[in-house]
KEBA-550560 format. One line per field, with one value per residue (C-alpha): y negated, z, x; residue in three letters. Coordinates in pm, whole numbers, m for minus. Layout:
// KEBA-550560
Y <- Y,...
Z <- Z,...
X <- X,...
r <- ALA,...
***
This chain:
// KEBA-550560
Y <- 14489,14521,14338,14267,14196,14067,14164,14463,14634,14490,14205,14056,14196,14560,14459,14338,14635,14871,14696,14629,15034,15081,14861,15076,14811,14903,14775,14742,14614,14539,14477,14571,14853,15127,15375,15124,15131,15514,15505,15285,15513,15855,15667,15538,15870,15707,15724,15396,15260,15225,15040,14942,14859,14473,14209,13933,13743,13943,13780,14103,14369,14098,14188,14511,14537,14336,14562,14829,14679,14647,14995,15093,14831,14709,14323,14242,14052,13874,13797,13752,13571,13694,13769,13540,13482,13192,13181,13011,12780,12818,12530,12266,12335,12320,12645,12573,12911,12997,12711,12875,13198,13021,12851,13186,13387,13179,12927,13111,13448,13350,13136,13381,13567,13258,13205,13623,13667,13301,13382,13706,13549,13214,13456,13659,13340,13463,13564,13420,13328,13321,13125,13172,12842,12755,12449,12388,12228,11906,11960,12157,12460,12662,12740,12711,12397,12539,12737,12394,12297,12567,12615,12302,12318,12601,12440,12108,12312,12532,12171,12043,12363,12408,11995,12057,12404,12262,12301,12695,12939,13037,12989,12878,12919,12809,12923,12724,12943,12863,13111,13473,13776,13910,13882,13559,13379,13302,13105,13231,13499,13421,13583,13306,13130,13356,13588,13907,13993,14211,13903,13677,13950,13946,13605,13595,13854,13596,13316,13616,13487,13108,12874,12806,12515,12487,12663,12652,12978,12986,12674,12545,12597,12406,12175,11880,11944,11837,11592,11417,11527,11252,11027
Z <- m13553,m13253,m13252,m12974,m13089,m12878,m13045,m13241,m13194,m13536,m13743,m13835,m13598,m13645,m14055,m13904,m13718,m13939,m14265,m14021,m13903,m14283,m14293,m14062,m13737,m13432,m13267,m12911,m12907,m12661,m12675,m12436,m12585,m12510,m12770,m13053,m12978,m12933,m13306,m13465,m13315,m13461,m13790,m13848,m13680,m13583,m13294,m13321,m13229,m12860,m12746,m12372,m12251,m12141,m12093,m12165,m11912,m11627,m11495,m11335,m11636,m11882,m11592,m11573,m11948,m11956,m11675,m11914,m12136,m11980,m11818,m12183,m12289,m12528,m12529,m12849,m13149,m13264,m13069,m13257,m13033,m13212,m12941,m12949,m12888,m13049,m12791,m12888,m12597,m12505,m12648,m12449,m12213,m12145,m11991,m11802,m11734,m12101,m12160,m11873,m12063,m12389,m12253,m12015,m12377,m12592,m12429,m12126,m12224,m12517,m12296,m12059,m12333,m12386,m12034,m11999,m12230,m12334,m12108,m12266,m12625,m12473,m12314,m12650,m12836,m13076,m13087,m13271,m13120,m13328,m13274,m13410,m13441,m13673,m13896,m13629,m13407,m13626,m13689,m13526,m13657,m13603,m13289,m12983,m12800,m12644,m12979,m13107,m12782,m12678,m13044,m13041,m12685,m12847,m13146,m12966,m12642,m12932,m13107,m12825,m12737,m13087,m13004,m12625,m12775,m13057,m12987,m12960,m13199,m13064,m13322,m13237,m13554,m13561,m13856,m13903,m14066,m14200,m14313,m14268,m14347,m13989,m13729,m13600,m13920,m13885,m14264,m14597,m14679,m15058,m15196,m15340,m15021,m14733,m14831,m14591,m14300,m14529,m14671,m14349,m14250,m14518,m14472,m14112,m14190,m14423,m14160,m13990,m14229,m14137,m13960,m13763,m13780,m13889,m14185,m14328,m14472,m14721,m14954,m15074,m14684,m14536,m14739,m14639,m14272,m14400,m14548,m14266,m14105,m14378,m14341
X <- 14358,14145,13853,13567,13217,12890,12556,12628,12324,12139,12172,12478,12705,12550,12692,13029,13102,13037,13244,13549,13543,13536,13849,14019,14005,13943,13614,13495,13107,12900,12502,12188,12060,12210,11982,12097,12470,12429,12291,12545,12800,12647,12583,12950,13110,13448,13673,13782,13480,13396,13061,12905,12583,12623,12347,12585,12313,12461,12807,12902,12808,13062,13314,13282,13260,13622,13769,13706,13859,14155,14214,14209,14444,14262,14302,14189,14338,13993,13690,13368,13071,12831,12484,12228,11901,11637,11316,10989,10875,10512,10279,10173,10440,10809,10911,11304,11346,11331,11598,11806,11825,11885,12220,12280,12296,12388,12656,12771,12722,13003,13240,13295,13476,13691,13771,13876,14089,14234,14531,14622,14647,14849,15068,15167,15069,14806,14447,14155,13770,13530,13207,12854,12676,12392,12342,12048,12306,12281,11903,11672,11505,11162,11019,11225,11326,11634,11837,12019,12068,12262,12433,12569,12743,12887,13019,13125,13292,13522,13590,13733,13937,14075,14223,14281,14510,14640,15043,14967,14866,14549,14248,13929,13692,13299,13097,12768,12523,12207,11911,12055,11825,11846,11582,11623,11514,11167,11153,11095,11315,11382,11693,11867,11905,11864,12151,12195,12369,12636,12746,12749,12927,13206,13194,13320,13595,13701,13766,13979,14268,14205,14358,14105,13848,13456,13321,12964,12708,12580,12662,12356,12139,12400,12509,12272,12421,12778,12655,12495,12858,13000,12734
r <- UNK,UNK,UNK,UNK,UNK,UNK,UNK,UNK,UNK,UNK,UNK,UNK,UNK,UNK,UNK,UNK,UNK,UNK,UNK,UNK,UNK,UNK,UNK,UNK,UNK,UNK,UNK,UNK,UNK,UNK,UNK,UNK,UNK,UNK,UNK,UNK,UNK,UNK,UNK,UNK,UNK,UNK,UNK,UNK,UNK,UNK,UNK,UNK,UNK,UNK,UNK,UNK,UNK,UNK,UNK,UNK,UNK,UNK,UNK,UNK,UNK,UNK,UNK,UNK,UNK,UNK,UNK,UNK,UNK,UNK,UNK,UNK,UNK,UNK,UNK,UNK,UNK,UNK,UNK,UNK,UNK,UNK,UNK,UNK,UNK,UNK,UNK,UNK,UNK,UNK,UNK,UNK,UNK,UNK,UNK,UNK,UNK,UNK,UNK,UNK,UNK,UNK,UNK,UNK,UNK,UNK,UNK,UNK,UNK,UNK,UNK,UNK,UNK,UNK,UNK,UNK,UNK,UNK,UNK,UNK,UNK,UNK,UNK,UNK,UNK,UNK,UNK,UNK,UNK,UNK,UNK,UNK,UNK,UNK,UNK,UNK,UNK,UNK,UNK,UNK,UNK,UNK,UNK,UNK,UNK,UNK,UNK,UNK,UNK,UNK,UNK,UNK,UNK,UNK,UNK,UNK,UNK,UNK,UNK,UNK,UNK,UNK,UNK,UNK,UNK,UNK,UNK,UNK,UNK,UNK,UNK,UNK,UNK,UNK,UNK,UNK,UNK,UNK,UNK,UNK,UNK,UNK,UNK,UNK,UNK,UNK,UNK,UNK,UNK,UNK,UNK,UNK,UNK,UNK,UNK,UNK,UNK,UNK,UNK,UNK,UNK,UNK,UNK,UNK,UNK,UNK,UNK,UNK,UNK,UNK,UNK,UNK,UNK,UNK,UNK,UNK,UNK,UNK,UNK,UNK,UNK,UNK,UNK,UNK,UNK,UNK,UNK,UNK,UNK,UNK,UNK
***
């Protein structure tokens, strides 16, 4: 399959790329540093990997990133939003144009994805997008003010598309995760419930073969958030 990623450059998209090369899929990533993507490609030494420098805060690098894309005929099968950011407000203060770049990253940096290539998969009538949300889009989480916000316009934007799309066989999946041994976790890291990227990784290649719908990672972290879903 081909497969487009946001965020590969560490973390849990760095672990995604490199198990689905393993698998034999073809990958397109993007992410902003360029030395990093340089790296991952050296490290996993395969053709079928092809990377671009995109700040998916910049409108026109996403476009030129897509055009790309698409003089190389590569309209993918999967789309993983993956990039995100979680920024600690200042104390005492409440700093808007950190809440800008929260919802620039982290809502509209993944919806333009949607909005690109949505026609291409109605037109052959398949294609999966997958979402990264975070259980702190029913409850929010250290630090910043803006990171729940912003994950649950995500979530709530791909419920209503996977209704408003329904009658086609386009999937729109959102995976809720909770404490994930990557950087953005600013908890304790103990094993038993902060689990790593490799297996949030091998998690979201699972939802590949779904149907589409909400899924929750890992079981214990998030299960007070369903819960409260119940409730």
């Amino acid at each position: 399959m081909k497969i487009f990623i946001t965020g590969i450059s560490s973390g849990i998209g760095k672990t995604l790329t490199a198990n689905l090369i393993t698998a034999g899929h073809e990958v397109w990533g993007v992410a902003r540093r360029k030395a990093a993507l340089e790296e991952l490609k050296t490290t996993l030494g395969s053709d079928e990997l092809r990377t671009s420098t995109c700040d998916i805060e910049n409108l026109q690098e996403m476009q030129e990133v897509a055009r790309q894309m698409r003089n190389e005929e590569f309209i993918p099968d999967i789309i993983v939003l993956n990039a995100g950011v979680h920024l600690k407000n200042p104390l005492n203060t409440f700093d808007f144009g950190l809440y800008q770049k929260s919802l620039d990253i982290n809502l509209r940096g993944a919806l333009f994805w949607v909005a690109e290539f949505l026609q291409d998969f109605l037109k052959r009538n398949s294609g999966q997008f997958v979402a990264i949300s975070s259980t702190s889009a029913f409850r929010h989480g250290y630090g910043g003010i803006s990171y729940s916000a912003s994950k649950a316009a995500l979530a709530l934007t791909f419920r209503r598309l996977r209704i408003h799309f329904a009658k086609s066989r386009i999937k729109f999946s959102t995976i809720y995760f909770g404490p994930i041994d990557t950087e953005l976790w600013r908890g304790p890291r103990v094993r038993f419930l902060v689990p790593s990227a490799d297996r949030a990784a091998r998690r979201i290649i699972k939802i590949f073969e779904k149907n589409g719908g909400e899924y929750y990672f890992p079981f214990f972290t998030t299960l007070l958030s369903r819960l409260s879903l119940l409730l």
